[in-house]
HTML snippet that shows the backbone in 3Dmol.js (N, CA, C, O; Angstrom):
<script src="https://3Dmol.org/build/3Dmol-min.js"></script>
<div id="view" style="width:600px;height:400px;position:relative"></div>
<script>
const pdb = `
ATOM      1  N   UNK A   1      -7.349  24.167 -12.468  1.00  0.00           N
ATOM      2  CA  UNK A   1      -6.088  23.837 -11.807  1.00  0.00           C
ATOM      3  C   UNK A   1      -6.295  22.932 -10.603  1.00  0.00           C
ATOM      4  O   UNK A   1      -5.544  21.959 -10.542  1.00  0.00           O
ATOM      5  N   UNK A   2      -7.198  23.095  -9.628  1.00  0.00           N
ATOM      6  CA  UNK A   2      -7.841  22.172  -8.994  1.00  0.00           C
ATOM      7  C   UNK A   2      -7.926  20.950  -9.294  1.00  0.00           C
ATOM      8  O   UNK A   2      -7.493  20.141  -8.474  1.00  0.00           O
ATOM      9  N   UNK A   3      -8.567  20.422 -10.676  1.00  0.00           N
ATOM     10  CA  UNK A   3      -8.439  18.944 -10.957  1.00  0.00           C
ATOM     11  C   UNK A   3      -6.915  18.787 -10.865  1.00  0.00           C
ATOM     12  O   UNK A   3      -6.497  17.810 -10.244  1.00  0.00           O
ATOM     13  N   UNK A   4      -6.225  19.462 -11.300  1.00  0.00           N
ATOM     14  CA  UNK A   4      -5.076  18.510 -11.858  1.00  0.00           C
ATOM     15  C   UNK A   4      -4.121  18.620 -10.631  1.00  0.00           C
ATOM     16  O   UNK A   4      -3.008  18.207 -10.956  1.00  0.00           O
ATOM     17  N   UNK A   5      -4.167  19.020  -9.375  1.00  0.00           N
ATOM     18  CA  UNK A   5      -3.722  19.475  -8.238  1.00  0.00           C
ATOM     19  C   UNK A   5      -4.170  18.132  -7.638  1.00  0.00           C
ATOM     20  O   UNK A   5      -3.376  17.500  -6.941  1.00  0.00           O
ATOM     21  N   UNK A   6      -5.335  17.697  -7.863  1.00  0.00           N
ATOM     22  CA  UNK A   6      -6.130  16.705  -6.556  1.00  0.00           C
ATOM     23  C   UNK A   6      -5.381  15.630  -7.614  1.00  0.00           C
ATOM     24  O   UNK A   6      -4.620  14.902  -6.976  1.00  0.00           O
ATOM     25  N   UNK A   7      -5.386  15.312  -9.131  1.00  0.00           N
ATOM     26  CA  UNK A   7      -4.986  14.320  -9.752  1.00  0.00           C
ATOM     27  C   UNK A   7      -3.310  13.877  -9.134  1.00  0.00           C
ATOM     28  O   UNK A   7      -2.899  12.727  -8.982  1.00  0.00           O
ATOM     29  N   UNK A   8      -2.734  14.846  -8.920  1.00  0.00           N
ATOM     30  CA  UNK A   8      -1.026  15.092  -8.463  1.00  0.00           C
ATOM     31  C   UNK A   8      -1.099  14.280  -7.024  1.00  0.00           C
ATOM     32  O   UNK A   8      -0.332  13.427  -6.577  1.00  0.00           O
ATOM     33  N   UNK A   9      -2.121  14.771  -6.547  1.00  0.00           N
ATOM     34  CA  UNK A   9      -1.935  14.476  -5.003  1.00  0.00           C
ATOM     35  C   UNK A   9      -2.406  12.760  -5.025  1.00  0.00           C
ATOM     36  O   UNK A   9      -1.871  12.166  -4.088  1.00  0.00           O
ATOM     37  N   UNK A  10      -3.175  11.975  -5.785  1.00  0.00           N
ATOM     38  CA  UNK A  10      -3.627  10.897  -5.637  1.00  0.00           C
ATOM     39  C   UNK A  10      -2.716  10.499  -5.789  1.00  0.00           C
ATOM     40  O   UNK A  10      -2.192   9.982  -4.802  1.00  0.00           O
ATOM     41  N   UNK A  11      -1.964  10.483  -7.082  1.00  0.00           N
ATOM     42  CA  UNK A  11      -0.454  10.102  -7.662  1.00  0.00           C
ATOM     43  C   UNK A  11       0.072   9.776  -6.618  1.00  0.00           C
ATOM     44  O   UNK A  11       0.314   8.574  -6.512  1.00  0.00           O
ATOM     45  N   UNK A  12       0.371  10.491  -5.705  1.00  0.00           N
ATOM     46  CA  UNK A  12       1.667  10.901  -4.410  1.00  0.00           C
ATOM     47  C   UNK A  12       0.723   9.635  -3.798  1.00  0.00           C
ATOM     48  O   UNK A  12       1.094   8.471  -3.648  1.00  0.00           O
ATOM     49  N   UNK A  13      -0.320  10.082  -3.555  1.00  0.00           N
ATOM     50  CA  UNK A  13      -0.688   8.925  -2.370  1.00  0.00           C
ATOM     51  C   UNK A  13      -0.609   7.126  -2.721  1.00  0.00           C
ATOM     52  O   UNK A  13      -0.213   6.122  -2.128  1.00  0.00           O
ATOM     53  N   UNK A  14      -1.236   7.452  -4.034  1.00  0.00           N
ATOM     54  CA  UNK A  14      -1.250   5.837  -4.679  1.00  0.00           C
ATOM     55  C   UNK A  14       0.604   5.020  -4.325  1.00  0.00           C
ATOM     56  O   UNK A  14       1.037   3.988  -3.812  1.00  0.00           O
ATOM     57  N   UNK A  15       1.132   6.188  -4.941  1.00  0.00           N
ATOM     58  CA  UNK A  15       3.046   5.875  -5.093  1.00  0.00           C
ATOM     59  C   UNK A  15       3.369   5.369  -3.404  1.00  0.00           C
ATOM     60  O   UNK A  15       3.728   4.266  -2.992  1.00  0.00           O
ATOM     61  N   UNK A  16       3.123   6.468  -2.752  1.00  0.00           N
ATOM     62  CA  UNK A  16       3.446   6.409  -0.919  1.00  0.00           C
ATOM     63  C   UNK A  16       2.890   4.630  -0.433  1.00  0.00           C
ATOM     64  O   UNK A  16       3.480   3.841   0.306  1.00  0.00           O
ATOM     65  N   UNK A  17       1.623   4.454  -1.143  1.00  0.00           N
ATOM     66  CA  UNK A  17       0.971   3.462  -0.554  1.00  0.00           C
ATOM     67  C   UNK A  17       1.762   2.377  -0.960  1.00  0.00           C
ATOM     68  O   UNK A  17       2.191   1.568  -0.138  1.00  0.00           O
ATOM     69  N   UNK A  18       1.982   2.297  -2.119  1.00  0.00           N
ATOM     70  CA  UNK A  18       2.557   0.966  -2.922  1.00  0.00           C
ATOM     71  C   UNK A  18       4.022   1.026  -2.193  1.00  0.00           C
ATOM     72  O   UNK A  18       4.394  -0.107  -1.890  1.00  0.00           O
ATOM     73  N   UNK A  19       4.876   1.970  -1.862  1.00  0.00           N
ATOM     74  CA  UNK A  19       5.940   1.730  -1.319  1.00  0.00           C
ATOM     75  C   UNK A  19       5.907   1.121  -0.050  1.00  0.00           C
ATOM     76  O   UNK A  19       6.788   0.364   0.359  1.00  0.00           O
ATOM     77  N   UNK A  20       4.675   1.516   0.716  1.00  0.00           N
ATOM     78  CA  UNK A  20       4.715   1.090   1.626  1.00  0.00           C
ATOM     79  C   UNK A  20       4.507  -0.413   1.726  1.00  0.00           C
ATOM     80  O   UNK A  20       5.263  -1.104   2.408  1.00  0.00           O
ATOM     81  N   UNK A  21       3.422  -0.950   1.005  1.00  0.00           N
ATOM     82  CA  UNK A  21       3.204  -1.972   0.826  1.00  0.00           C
ATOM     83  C   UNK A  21       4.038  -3.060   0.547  1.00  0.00           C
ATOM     84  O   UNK A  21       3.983  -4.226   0.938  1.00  0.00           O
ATOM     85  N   UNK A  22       4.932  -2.401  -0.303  1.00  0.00           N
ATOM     86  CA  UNK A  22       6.603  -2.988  -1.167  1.00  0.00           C
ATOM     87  C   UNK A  22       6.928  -3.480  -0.075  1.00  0.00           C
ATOM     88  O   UNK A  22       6.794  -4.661   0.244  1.00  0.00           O
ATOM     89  N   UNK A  23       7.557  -2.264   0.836  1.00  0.00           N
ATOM     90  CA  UNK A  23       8.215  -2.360   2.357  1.00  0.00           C
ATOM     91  C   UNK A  23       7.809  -3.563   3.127  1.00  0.00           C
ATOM     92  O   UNK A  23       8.607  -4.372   3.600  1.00  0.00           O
ATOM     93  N   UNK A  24       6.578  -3.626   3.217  1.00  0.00           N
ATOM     94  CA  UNK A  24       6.140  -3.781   4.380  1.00  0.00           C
ATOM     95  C   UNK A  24       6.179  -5.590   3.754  1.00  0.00           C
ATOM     96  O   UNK A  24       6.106  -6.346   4.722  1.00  0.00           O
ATOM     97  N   UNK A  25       6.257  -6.215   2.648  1.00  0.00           N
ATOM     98  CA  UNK A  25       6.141  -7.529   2.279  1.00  0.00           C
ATOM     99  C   UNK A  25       7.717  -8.056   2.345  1.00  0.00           C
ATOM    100  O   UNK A  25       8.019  -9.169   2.777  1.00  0.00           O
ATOM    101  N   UNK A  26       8.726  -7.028   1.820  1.00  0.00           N
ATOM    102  CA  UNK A  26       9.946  -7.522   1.889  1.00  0.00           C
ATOM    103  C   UNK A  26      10.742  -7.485   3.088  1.00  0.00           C
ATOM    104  O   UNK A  26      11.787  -8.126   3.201  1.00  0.00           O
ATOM    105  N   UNK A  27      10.073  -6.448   4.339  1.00  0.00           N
ATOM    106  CA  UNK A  27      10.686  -6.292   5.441  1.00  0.00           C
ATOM    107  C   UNK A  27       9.697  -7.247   6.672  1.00  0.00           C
ATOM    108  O   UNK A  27       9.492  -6.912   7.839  1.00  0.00           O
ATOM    109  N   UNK A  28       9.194  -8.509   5.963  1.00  0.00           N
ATOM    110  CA  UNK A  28       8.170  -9.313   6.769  1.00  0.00           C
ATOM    111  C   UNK A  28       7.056  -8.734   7.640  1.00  0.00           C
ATOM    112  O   UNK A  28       6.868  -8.944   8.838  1.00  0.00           O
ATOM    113  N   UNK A  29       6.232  -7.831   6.661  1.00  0.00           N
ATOM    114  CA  UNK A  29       5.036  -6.986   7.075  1.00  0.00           C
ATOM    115  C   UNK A  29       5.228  -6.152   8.916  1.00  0.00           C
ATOM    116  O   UNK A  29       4.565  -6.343   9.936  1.00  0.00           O
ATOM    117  N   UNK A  30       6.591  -5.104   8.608  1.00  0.00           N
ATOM    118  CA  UNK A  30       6.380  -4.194  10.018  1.00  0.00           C
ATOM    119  C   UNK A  30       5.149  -3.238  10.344  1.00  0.00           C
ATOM    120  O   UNK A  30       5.099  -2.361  11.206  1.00  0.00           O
ATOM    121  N   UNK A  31       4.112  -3.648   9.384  1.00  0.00           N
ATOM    122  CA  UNK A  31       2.772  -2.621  10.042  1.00  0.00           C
ATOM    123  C   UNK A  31       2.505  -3.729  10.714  1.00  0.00           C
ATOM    124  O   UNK A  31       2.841  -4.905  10.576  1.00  0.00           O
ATOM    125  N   UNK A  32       1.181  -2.574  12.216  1.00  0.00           N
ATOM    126  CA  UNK A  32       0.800  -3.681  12.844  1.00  0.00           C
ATOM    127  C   UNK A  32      -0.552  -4.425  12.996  1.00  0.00           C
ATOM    128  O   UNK A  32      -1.188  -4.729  14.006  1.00  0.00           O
ATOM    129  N   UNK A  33      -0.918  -4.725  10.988  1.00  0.00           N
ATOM    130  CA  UNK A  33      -1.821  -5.632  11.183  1.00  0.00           C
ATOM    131  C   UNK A  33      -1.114  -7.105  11.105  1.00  0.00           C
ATOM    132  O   UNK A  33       0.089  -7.334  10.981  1.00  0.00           O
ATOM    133  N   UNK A  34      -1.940  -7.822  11.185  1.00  0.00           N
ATOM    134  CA  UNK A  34      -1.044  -9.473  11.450  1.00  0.00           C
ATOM    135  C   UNK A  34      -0.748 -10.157   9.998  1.00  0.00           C
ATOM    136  O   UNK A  34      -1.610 -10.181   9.119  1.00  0.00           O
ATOM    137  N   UNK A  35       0.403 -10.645   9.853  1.00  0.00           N
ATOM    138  CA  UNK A  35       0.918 -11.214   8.404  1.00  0.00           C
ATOM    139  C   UNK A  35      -0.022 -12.230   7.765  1.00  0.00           C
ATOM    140  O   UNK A  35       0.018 -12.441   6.553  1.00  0.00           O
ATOM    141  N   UNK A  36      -0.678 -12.720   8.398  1.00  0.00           N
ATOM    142  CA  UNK A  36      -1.422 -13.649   7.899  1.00  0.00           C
ATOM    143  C   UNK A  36      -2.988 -12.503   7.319  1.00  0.00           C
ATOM    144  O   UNK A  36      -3.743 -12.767   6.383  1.00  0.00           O
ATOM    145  N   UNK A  37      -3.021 -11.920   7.756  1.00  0.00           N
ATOM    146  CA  UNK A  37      -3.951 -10.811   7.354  1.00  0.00           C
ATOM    147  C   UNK A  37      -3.602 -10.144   6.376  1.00  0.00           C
ATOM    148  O   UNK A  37      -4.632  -9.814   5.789  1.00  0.00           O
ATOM    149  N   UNK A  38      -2.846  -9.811   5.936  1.00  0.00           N
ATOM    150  CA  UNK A  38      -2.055  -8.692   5.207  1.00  0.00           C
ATOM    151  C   UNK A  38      -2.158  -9.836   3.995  1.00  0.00           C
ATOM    152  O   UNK A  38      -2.994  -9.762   3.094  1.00  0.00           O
ATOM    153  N   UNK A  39      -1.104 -10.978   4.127  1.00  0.00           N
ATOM    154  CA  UNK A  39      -1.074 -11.856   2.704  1.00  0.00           C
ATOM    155  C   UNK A  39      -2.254 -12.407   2.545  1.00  0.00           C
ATOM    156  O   UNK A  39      -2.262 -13.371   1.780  1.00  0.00           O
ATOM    157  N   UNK A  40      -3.250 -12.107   3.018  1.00  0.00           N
ATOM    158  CA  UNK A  40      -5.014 -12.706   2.432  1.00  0.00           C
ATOM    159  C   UNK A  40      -5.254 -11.748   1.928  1.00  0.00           C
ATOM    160  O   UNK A  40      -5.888 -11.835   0.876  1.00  0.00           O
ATOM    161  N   UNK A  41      -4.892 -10.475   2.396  1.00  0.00           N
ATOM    162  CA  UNK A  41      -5.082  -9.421   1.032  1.00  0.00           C
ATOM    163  C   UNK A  41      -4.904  -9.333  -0.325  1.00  0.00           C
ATOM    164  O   UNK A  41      -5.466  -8.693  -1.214  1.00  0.00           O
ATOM    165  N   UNK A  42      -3.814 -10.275  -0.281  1.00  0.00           N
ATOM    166  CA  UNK A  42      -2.506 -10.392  -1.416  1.00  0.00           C
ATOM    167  C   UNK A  42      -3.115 -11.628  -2.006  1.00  0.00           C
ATOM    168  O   UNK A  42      -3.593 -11.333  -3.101  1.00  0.00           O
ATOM    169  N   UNK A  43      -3.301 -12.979  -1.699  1.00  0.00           N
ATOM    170  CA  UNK A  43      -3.591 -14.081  -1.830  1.00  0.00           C
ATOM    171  C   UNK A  43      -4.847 -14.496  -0.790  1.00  0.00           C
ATOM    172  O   UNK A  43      -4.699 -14.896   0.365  1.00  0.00           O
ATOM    173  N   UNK A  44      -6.354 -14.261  -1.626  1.00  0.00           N
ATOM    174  CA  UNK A  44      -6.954 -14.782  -0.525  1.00  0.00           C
ATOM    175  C   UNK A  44      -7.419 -16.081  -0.920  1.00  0.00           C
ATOM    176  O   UNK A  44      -8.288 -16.565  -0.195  1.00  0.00           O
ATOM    177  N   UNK A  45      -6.970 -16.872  -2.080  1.00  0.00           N
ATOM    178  CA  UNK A  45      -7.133 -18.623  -2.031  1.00  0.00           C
ATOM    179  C   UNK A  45      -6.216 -19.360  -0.798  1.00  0.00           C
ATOM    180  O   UNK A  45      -6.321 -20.545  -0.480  1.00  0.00           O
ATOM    181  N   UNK A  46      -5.275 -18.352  -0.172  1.00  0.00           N
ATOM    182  CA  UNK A  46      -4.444 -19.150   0.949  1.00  0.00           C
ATOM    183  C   UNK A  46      -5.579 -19.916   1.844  1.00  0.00           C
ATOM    184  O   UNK A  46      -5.243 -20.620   2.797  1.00  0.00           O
TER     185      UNK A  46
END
`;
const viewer = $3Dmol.createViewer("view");
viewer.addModel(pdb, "pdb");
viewer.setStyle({}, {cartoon: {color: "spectrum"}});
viewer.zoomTo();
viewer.render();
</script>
């Protein structure tokens, strides 16, 4: 039950992350690393 408990919880985290990420590209990156940082993540041929 353990595996499939820690499998549930990655789920949650992977989902949390990507929303955030969603957020954070359509709301002109409000975390506070710098946008030009963030979209070299995304695109690093920029």
């Amino acid at each position: 039950m353990a595996g499939s408990e820690e499998l549930g919880l990655r789920e949650d985290t992977l989902r949390v992350l990507a929303a955030f990420l969603r957020r954070g590209e359509a709301a002109g990156s409000p975390v506070p690393t710098p946008p030009r940082r963030a979209s070299w993540l995304f695109h690093p041929w920029t």
